[in-house]
N, C-alpha and C positions, 0 to 999 in steps of 0.2 A: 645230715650232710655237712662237711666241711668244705666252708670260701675261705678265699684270699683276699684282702684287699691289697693288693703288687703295691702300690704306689707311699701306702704308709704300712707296708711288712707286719700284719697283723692277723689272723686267719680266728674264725666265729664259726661255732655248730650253727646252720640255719635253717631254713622250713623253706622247702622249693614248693615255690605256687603253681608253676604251670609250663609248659614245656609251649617256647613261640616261635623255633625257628630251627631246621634242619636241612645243612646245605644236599645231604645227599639222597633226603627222600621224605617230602611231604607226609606221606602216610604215617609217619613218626610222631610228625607233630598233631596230627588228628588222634592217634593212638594214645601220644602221652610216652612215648617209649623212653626210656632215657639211656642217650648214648653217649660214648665218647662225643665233643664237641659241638653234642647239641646247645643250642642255646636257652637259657630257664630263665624264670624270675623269679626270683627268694627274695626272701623276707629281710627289709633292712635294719628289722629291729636290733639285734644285735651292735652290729657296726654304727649306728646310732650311739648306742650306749657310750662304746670306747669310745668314738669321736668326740661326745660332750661333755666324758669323764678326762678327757686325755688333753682338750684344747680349752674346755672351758667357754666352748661355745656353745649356740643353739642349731641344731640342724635338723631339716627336715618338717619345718615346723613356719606356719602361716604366720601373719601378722596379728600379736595379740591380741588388739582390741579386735577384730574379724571373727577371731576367736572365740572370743569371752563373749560376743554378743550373739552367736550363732549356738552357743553351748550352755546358753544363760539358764536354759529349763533342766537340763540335768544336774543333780549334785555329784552324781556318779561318774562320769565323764570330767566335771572340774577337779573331783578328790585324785584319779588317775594323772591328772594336768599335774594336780600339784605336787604328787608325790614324786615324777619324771623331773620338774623344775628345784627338787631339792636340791640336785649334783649341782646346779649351777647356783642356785643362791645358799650353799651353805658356807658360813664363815670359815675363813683362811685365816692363817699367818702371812704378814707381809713378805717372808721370803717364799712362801710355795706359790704366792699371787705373783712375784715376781718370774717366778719358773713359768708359770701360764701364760705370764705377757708374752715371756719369749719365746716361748712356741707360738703363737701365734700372730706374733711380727715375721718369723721364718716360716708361715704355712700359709699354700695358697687351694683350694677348692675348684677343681674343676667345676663350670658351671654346669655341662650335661650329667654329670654325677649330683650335682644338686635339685636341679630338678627330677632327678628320676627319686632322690632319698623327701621330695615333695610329693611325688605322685604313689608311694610308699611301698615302690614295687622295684626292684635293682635287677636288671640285664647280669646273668654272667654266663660261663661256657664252664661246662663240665670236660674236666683234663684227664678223669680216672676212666676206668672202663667198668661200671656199675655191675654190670651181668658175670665180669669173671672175679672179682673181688668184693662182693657186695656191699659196697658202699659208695658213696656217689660224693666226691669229691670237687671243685673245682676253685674258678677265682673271675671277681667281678670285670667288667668288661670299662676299659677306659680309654680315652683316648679318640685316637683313631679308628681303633677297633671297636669302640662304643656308636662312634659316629658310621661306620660301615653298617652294621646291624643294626642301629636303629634306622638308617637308610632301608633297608632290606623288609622290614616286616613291616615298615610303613608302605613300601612299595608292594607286598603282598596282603596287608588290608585295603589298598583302594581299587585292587580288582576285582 
């Protein structure tokens, strides 16, 4: 499938996990159906990537010593750490470091997009119609609209 991320005009092939919310018929989302405007959770691996290739920052990603001390018994799980942490510590030119400052003095992180790219699972709606063009397009959810929905399926887990 292809997402959107609207806000920094960027679109990722992704891997939809699970279908959490459909305003016009339950039986959708027990089915798994995917429709127009249901609501999914995909995988934020991707947009991860761009984001720390593109600002130079870390995202999505715990406190490291929390880390390193919860992950101490794998080597296998650190060697993955480490190779994800090359984009950020690999040596620059003083002018391409200079280009990263300044994207990142001019960018700001919603925080409910941060915490969902912590909990490693991204809200978005699907914009395509899956079933007459088979392929399942859409774009993550931000904002207001993030804050509606995640309203919404929190109010239909506490029933």
């Amino acid at each position: 499938t292809q997402s959107t991320w609207g806000s920094e005009a960027v679109s990722r092939k992704t891997r939809i996990i699970d279908v959490v919310y459909n305003a016009s018929n339950n039986e959708l989302v027990r089915t798994k159906t995917l429709v127009k405007n249901a609501i999914v959770l995909v995988d934020p691996a991707p947009f991860r990537q761009y984001y720390e290739s593109h600002y130079l920052l870390p995202l999505g990603r715990r406190d490291k010593k929390a880390a390193a001390g919860k992950d101490a018994g794998g080597e296998q799980q650190g060697g993955a750490a480490a190779a994800e942490d090359d984009v950020l510590l690999k040596p620059r030119s003083k002018s391409c470091l200079a280009k990263y400052e300044k994207r990142q003095r001019e960018h700001t992180l919603d925080p409910a997009l941060d915490e969902q790219f912590l909990a490693g699972r991204l809200l978005a709606c699907i914009s395509s119609r899956p079933g007459q063009v088979g392929r399942c397009d859409g774009y993550l959810l931000e904002g207001k609209e993030l804050d509606f929905y995640a309203r919404k399926i929190r109010a239909k887990k506490s029933k």
